[in-house]
C-alpha positions in Angstrom: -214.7 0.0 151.2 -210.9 -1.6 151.7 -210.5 -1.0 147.9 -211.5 2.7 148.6 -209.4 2.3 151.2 -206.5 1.0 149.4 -206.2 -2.5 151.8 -206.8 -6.1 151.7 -211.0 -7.2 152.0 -209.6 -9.8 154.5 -208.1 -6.7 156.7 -211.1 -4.7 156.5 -213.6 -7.5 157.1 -211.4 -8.1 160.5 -212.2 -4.5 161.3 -215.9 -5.1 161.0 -215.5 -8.5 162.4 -214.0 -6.7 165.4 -211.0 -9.4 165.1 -208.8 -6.6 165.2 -208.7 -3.2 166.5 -208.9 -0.2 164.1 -205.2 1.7 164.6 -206.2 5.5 164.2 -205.1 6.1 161.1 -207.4 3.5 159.1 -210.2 5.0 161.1 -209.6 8.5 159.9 -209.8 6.5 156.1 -212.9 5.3 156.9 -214.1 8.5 158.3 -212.4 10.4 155.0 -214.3 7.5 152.6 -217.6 8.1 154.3 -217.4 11.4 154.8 -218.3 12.0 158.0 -216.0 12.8 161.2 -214.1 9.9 163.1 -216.1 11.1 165.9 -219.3 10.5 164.6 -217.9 7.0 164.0 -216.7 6.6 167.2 -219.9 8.2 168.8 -222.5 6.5 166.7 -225.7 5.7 167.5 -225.6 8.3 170.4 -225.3 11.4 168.2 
C-alpha cells in the first residue's frame, strides 16, 4: 500500500498504527488505491 501510495512503509504503518492521524489528502490515496469512497473508509463497519 505506501508503495502504491508513493510514501515511506514506516509512514503508512503509523497510519494503521494509529500513531498519527491521516491528513485528508493521504486518505483520499488510500480511498483512490482501494477503490472505494473515503466515506466508506471513514464509515466502515457501519455501512
Amino acid at each position: 500500500m505506501a508503495e502504491r501510495m508513493g510514501i515511506a512503509q514506516a509512514a503508512y504503518s503509523n497510519y494503521v498504527n494509529r500513531n498519527n492521524d491521516i491528513p485528508f489528502n493521504r486518505l483520499t490515496q488510500i480511498a483512490n488505491v482501494l477503490g472505494v469512497s473515503v466515506i466508506d473508509i471513514i464509515t466502515y463497519p457501519e455501512k
